[in-house]
C-alpha positions, -999 to +999 in steps of 0.1 A: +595-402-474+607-440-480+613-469-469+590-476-438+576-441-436+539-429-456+533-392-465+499-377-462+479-351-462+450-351-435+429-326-424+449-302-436+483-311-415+512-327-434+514-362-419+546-381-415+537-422-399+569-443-397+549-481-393+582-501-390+615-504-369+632-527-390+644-499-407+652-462-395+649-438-429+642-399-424+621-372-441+637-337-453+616-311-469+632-273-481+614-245-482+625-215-499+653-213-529+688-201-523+685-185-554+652-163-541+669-134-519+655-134-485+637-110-469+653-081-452+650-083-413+634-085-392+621-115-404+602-145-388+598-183-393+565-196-373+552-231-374+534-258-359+540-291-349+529-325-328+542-359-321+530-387-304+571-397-299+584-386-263+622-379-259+627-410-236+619-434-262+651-423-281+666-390-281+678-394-317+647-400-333+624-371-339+618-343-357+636-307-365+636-274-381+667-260-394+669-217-401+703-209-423+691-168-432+721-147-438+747-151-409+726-170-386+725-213-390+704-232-364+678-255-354+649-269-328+651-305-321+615-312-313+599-343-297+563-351-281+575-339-251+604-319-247+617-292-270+659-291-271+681-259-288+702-278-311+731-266-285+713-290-257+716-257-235+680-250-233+653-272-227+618-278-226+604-305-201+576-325-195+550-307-223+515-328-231+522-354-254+503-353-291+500-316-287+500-293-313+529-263-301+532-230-319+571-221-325+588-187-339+619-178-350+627-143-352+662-120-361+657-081-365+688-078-377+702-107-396+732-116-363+707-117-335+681-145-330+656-157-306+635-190-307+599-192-292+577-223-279+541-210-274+551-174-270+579-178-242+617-174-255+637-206-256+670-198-265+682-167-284+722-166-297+738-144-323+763-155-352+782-136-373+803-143-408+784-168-430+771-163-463+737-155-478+725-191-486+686-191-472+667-223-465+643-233-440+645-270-437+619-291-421+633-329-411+620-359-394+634-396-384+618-425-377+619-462-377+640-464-343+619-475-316+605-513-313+583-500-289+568-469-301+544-479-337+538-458-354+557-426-352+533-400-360+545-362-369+521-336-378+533-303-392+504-275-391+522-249-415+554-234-416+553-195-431+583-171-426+586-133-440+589-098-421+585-092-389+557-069-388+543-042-359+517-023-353+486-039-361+452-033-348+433-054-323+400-056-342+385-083-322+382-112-293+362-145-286+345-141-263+337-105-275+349-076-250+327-064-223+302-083-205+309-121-207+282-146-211+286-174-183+260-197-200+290-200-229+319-192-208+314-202-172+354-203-169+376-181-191+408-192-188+415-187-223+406-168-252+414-153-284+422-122-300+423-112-339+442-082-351+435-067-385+468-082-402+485-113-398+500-106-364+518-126-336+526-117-299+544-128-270+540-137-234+562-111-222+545-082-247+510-087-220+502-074-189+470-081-168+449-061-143+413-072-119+399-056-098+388-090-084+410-109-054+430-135-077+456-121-113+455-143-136+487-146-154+494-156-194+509-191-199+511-190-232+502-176-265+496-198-296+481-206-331+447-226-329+447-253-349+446-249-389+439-211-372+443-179-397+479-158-392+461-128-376+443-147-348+459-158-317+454-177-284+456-167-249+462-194-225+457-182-187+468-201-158+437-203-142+399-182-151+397-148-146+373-137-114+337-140-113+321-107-102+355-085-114+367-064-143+402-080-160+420-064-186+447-076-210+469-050-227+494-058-255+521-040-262+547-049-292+565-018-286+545+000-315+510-004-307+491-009-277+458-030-274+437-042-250+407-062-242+385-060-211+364-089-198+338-082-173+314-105-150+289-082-134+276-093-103+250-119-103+249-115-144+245-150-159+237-138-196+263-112-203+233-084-202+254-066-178+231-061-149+215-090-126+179-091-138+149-114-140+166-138-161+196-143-137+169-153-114+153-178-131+189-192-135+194-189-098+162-205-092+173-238-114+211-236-099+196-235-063+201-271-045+222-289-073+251-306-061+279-297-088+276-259-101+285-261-136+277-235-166+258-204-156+252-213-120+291-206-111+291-168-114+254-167-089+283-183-060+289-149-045+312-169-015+330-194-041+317-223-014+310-243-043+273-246-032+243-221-038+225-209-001+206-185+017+244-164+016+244-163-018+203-153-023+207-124-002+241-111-022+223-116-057+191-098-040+216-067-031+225-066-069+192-075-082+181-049-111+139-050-107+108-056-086 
């Protein structure tokens, strides 16, 4: 990194700031030796990345990762905003600015390739001839924009290996079973930990409820600084109040699933509506914003506790 552009390491990202636009100078880091051999497919290249630099500002001046593994050569151009396949044939629009996106690169055999942003495919291709040179190249530009000081890239990690499957779901936040509304009042995303480093995809999960709205998987991601064998569920809106919703994945070796449950008129995750759910429903009763615990006690989702919702929670009531 030169010229106008510091290096850093901050809290645990890799930090690239370009401070000046008097003079454009770029960053390129390798990974991996062409004289290491490297590893058989499948094999994977995940990583992490954010900018504060939208693709309007200048279309040339970003960041990028370039895969060269056996036959196969390409690249992401990645921006704030909008993710391009080096091709310009696929790309991804209007994405939240300064957010941290999870992408994957994976070939099971060594010709055919697919590229993911947060779980959803991108772009996939195939190549053949080329030669056995390996590198993973990470790259960024800066020093382009007047208007745009400074540049800011952060790079989360970047890991690649084999493709593994058939791991074991050993675990979820919020736990499986009855869900706790005082903590978790709208799930609309969780996460899930498997027992080895493990990814999956958007398309590898399918939902059931037996409440009156599905849910459906946005994405799937990497928390932040998050461990390989823990990942992110994003929903595109909270599952049901009073409902059972299950989420089974299925790599096409093992199949997991974790069920979430919000028992009726249960405001502690107990399970059952007890005296405890009616103390809450006692200090819900006449606020003007339900928040927290008191959502789940609106049996008619009017956004307001009443007389309507007393008489449903009595009906489920466990107790004198």
């Amino acid at each position: 990194c030169e010229f106008t552009c510091e290096e850093s390491i901050e809290e645990g990202y890799l930090v690239l700031r370009w401070q000046s636009a008097t003079r454009f100078s770029g960053y390129i880091h390798r990974l991996g030796e062409p004289s290491v051999p490297p590893p058989a497919p499948p094999f994977l290249v995940e990583w992490r990345f954010l900018s504060n630099h939208p693709f309007v500002a200048n279309p040339l001046c970003d960041a990028d990762l370039l895969v060269d593994y056996r036959a196969i050569v390409d690249e992401l151009l990645m921006f704030g905003d909008t993710v391009i396949s080096f091709d310009g044939g696929d790309v991804l629009l209007n994405l939240a600015n300064s957010e941290f996106r999870t992408y994957r690169f994976e070939s099971h055999d060594g010709v055919s390739y697919c590229f993911y942003v947060d779980g959803t495919e991108l772009t996939c291709g195939s190549k053949t001839g080329g030669d056995e040179y390996h590198s993973i190249r990470i790259s960024g530009k800066g020093g382009c924009d007047l208007d745009l000081l400074p540049t800011v890239n952060k790079w989360d990690f970047v890991r690649y290996g084999t493709i593994s499957a058939g791991e074991k779901l050993v675990g979820s936040d919020p736990p499986a079973g009855f869900v706790d509304a005082r903590t978790h009042a709208t799930l609309d995303r969780f996460t899930i930990t498997y027992d080895e480093p493990n990814y999956v995809l958007v398309d590898e999960i399918s939902v059931e409820t037996t409440g009156t709205t599905l849910p459906a998987v946005l994405k799937t991601r990497r928390l932040n600084n998050g461990e390989p064998d823990t990942v992110e569920i994003v929903l595109d809106r909270p599952i049901p109040f009073d409902a059972t919703t299950s989420f089974t994945f299925d790599d096409g070796t093992a199949v997991n699933s974790v069920t979430f449950v919000y028992a009726p008129g249960d405001t502690n995750g107990s399970g059952t509506a007890d005296l405890a759910d009616f103390a809450a429903f006692q200090n819900c009763f006449g606020v003007e914003e339900l928040l927290g615990a008191c959502l789940p006690l609106d049996a008619d989702s009017d956004q307001q506790l009443s007389l309507d919702d007393y008489f449903e929670f009595q009906s489920v009531l466990d107790g004198p």
